[in-house]
DRENMI-875830 format. One record per residue (C-alpha): x negated, y, z negated. Coordinates in steps of 0.25 Angstrom, whole numbers, padded with zeros to 4 digits, always signed. Example, Ala and Ser with C-alpha at 12.3 -4.5 7.8 and 13.67 -1.06 7.14 Angstrom:
<nodes>
-0049-0018-0031;-0055-0004-0029;
</nodes>
This chain:
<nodes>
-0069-0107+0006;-0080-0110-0004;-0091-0112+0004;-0089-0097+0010;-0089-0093-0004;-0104-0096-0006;-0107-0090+0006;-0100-0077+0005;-0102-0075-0012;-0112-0066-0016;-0126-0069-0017;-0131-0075-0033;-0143-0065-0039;-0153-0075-0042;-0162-0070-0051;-0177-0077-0050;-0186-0080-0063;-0198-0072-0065;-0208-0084-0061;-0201-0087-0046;-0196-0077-0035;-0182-0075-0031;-0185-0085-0019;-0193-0096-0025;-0180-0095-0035;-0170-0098-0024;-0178-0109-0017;-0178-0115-0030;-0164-0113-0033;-0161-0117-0018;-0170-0131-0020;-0163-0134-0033;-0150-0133-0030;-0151-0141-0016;-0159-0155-0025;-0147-0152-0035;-0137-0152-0024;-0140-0164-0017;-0142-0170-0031;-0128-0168-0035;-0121-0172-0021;-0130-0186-0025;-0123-0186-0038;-0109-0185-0034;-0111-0194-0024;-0117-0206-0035;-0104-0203-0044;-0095-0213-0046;-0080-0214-0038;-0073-0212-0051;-0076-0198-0053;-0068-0193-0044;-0056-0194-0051;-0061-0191-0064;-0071-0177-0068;-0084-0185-0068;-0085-0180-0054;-0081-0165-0055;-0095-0161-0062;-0103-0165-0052;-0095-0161-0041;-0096-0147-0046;-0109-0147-0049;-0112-0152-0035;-0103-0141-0029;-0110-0131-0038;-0124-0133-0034;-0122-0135-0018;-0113-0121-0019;-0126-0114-0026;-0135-0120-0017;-0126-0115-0005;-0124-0102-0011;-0139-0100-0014;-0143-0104+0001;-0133-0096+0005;-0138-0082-0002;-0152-0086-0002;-0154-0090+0011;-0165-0079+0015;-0173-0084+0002;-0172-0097+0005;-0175-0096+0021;-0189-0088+0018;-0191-0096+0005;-0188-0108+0006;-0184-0110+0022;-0170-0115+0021;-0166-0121+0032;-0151-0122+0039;-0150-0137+0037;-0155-0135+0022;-0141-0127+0021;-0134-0135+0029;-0137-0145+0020;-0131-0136+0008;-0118-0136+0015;-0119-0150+0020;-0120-0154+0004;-0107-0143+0002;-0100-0151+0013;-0103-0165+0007;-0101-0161-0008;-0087-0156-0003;-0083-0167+0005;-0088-0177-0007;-0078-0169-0017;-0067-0172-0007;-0070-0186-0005;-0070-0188-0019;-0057-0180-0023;-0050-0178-0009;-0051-0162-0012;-0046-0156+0000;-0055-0144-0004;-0067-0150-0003;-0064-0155+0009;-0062-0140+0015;-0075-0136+0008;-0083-0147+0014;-0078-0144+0028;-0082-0130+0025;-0096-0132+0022;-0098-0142+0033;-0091-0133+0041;-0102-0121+0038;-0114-0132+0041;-0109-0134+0055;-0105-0120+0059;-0118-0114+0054;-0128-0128+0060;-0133-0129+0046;-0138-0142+0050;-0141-0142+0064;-0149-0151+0073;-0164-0148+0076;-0165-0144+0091;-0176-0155+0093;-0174-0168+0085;-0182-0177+0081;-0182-0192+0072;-0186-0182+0059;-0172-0176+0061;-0164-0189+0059;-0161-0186+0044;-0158-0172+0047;-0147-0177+0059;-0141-0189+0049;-0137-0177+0041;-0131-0169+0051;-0122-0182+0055;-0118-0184+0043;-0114-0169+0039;-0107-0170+0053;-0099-0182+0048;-0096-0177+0037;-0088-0166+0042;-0082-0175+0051;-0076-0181+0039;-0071-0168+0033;-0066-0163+0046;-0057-0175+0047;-0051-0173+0035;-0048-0159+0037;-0042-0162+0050;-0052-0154+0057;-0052-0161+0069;-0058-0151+0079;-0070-0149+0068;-0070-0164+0067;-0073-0164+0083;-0083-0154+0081;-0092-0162+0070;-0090-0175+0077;-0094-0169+0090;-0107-0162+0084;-0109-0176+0075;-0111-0183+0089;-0123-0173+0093;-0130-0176+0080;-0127-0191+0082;-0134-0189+0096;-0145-0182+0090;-0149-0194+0080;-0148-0203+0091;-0157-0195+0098;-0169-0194+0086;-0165-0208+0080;-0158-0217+0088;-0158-0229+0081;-0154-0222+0066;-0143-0231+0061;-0134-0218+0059;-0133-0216+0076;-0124-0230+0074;-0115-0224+0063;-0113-0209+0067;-0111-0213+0081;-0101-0222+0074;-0096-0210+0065;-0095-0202+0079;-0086-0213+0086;-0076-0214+0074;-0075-0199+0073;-0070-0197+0087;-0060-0207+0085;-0053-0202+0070;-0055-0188+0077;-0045-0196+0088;-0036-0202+0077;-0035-0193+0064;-0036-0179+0070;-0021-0180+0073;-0012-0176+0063;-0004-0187+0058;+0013-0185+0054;+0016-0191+0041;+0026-0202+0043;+0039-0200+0039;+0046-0210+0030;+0057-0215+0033;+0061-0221+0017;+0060-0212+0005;+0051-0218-0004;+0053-0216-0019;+0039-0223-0023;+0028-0215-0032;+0018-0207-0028;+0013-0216-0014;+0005-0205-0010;-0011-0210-0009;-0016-0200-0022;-0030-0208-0023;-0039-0215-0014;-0052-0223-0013;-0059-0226-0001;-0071-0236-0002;-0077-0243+0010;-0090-0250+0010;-0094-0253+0024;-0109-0252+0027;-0108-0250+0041;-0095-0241+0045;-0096-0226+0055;-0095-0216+0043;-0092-0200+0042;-0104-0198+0035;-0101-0206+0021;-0088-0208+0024;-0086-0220+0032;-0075-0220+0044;-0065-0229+0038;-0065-0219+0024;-0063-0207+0033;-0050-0212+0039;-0045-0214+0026;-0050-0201+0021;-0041-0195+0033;-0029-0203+0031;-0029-0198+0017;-0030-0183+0020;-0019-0185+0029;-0013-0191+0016;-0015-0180+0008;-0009-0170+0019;+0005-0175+0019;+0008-0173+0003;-0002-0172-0007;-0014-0163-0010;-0027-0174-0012;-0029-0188-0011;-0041-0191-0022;-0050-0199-0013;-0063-0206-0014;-0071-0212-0002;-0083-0222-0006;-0091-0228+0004;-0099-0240-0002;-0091-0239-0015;-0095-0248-0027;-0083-0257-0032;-0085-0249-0045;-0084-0235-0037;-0070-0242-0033;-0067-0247-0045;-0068-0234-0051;-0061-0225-0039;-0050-0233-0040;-0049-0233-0055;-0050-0218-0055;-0039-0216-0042;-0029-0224-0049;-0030-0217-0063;-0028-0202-0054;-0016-0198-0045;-0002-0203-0044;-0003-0209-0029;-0006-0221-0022;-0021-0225-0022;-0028-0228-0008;-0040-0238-0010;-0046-0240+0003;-0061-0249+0003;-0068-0254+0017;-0076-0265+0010;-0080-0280+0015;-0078-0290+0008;-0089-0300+0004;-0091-0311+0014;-0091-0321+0005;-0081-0319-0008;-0069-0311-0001;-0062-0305-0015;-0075-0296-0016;-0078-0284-0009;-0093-0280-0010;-0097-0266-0013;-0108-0257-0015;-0117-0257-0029;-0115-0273-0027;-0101-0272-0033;-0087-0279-0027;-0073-0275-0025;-0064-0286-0028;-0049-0288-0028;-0046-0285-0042;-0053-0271-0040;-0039-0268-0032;-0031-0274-0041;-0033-0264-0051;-0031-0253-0043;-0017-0260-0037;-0013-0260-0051;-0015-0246-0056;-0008-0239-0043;-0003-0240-0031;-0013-0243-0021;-0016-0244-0005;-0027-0252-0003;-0033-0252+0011;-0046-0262+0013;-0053-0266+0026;-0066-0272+0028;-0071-0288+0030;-0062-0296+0019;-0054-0289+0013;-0040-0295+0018;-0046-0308+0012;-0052-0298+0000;-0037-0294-0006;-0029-0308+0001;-0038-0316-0008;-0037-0309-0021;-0025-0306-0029;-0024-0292-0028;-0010-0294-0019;-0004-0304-0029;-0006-0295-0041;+0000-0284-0035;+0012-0290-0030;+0013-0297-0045;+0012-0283-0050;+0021-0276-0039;+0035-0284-0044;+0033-0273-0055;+0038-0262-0048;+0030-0251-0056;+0017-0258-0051;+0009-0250-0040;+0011-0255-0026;-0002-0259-0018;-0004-0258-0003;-0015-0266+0003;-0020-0264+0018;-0033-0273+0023;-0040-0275+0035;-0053-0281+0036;-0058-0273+0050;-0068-0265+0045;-0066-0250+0049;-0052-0254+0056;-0041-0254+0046;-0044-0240+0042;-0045-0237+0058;-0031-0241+0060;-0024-0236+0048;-0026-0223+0052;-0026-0225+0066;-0019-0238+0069;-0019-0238+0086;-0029-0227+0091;-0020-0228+0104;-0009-0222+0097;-0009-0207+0097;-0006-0198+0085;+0008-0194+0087;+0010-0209+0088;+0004-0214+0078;+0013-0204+0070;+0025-0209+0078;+0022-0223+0074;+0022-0219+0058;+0035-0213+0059;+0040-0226+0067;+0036-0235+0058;+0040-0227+0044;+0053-0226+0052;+0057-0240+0056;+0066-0249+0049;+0055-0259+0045;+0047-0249+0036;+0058-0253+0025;+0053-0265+0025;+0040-0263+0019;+0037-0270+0004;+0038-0258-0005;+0023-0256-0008;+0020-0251+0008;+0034-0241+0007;+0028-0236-0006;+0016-0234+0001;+0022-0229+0015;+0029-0216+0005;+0014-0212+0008;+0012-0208+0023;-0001-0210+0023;-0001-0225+0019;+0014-0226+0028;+0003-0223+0039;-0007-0234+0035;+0005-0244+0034;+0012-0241+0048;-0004-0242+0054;-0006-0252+0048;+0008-0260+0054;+0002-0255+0069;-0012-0261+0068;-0010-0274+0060;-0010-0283+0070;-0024-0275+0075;-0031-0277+0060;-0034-0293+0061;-0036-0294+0046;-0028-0284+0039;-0018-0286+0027;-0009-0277+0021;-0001-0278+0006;+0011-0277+0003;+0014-0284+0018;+0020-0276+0030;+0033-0286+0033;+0030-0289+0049;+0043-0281+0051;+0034-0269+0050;+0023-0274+0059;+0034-0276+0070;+0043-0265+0067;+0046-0256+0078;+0034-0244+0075;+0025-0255+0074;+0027-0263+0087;+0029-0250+0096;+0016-0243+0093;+0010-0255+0094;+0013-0258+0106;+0012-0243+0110;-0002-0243+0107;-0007-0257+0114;+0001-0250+0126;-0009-0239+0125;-0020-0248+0123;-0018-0256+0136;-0016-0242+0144;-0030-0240+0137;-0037-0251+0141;-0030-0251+0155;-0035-0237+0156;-0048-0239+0149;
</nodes>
């Protein structure tokens, strides 16, 4: 592993200049390369989306890499010179393997490397089983900075153990995020981060409920001759203010995330992904532009956005920019594209433009891409339910129920666009949920249309009515 390659490597002879001592010349390395650091994490976070699928942002993604691995390694060697000299202390280094862990989870957000999603489990690892960043015995309101941070280095590793299926792990950081969310409560109750981690704790308990399960991939029942409808790319925007969030990523962003890796499980090696919160329409714009131009898959675009109260074809976003029909149109035009949107509006946002009518002018060209469009303006819900559709149903149900409905006669009836699509597993899935929960999204809207044969097909109204049985036994029982 690399992170036990710094530890274990031999220590680097530093020679110091005549003028300062061999300590005074490791504090000042020490110093140096910790401002550098945090200066080069800032500076990958400011770079735009695009450069993830071009070299712009290798350079400073290795020179990030380089300067945290020195400054772990020079800790590491020279911790008695620091200790004495300078007075290191445990969460100083914790915080060194925290930035490791960050900077490792950042590359794989940005280019869904599996490996860097290993390393930044490593690294968080290491800062929980050494208590690199443990709690004072005796709190006070000074330490409520100190116990943000640990929250959110718990939360991050939350995420990372989810995607890693590291569900006892998972248990264990959720269960230790809860006494750090006691402790803030404790010296600042009316912080505004007790509302959201508590939040955060509450939606953690219930994915550890519904994702920790393995899911079967669903057998099709049709051989599909289609091109490539594996998912290759994805961009996954959402710009709600207030939403629970697994430190920057909020809960909606992780389900997809997840549903992704479970994605990339079944046939291919990595799905480039990139998640914004509070994008720009130009960071959009641009990721979509440089997802289409890479890979030779299906792009997902998935954005959580409102639309504006008062003109309904624009989508306000940060930087004071708008997302407006059109910006899906090009995309639709280059590739072939799932588009999933939730938030206020955005039924209305793609009824009342002419994205639909351009595509299915385009699509009597059978070489044209085909589109799949899934909408639902409950805010937090639609994602909810496309990856868990009825909570009351166990796992091996659910799986049951996928097998059912790929199985039964109607499938066949689907417009071509959704069986292109369903030759992918992991958007089959979101199709059949979708069927189930329909009735349960009140505003929700999906293109090409499901014929009401499906809705009513036998999969469909069984488990339905398997999971309101359940539900009343519930309630009965509640």
């Amino acid at each position: 592993l690399q992170f036990l390659y710094f530890i274990v490597s031999p220590p680097h002879q530093m020679q110091a200049n005549d003028d300062i001592s061999e300590s005074e010349y490791i504090v000042k390395k020490y110093t140096t390369l910790r401002d550098k650091g945090r200066k080069s994490i800032d500076v990958l976070i400011g770079l735009p989306c695009c450069s993830v699928w071009n070299q712009s942002f290798d350079p400073f993604m290795s020179d990030a890499f380089d300067i945290l691995n020195e400054l772990w390694k020079l800790q590491y060697n020279s911790r008695a010179i620091l200790t004495s000299s300078y007075g290191i202390k445990r969460w100083e280094i914790g915080e060194i393997a925290a930035n490791l862990g960050q900077l490792h989870f950042y590359a794989y957000q940005r280019k869904g490397d599996q490996e860097s999603l290993k390393n930044a489990f490593n690294f968080y690892n290491v800062l929980k089983e050494r208590s690199y960043l443990e709690l004072p015995h005796k709190l006070t309101s000074h330490h409520t900075t100190f116990v943000i941070k640990r929250m959110r280095v718990a939360s991050r590793f939350c995420v990372v153990c989810i995607l890693m299926d590291n569900w006892p792990m998972f248990n264990n950081c959720l269960t230790e995020l809860e006494t750090v969310m006691q402790s803030l409560l404790e010296v600042a109750p009316s912080n505004p981060n007790c509302e959201l981690f508590s939040m955060l704790v509450e939606e953690g308990q219930r994915l550890c409920g519904i994702l920790k399960e393995k899911r079967k991939v669903p057998r099709l029942p049709i051989s599909y001759q289609h091109k490539d409808p594996m998912i290759s790319n994805a961009i996954i925007g959402v710009n709600q203010h207030r939403q629970a969030k697994f430190s920057e990523l909020p809960v909606d962003m992780v389900r997809m995330i997840q549903s992704l890796e479970w994605e990339r499980d079944i046939k291919q090696k990595t799905i480039k992904k990139i998640s914004l919160y509070r994008p720009t329409a130009s960071d959009l714009s641009l990721a979509a532009a440089s997802a289409c131009q890479t890979g030779r898959g299906s792009v997902l675009f998935y954005l959580n956005a409102n639309t504006d109260k008062d003109k309904k074809t624009r989508i306000p976003l940060s930087g004071n920019e708008c997302f407006f029909p059109h910006d899906l149109t090009s995309i639709a035009i280059r590739r072939s594209v799932v588009i999933i949107l939730q938030g206020e509006g955005v039924v209305e946002f793609v009824k009342e433009s002419s994205v639909i009518e351009d595509h299915q002018n385009r699509i009597k060209n059978e070489d044209d891409p085909p589109m799949l469009v899934i909408m639902a303006s409950q805010d937090e819900r639609l994602t909810d339910f496309l990856t868990n559709p009825l909570s009351q149903l166990s796992s091996s149900s659910l799986d049951d129920y996928h097998t059912s409905f790929l199985a039964d006669p109607q499938f066949s009836t689907l417009p071509q666009p959704l069986r292109h699509f369903a030759a992918s597993p992991f958007i089959a899935r979101f199709i059949a949920n979708f069927c189930l929960v329909r009735d349960t999204l009140s505003d929700s809207f999906v293109y090409p249309p499901i014929p009401d044969a499906v809705y009513g097909c036998k999969a469909v109204t069984e488990y339905t009515q398997t999971s309101e049985g359940q539900e009343g036994v519930r309630n009965e029982t509640g």
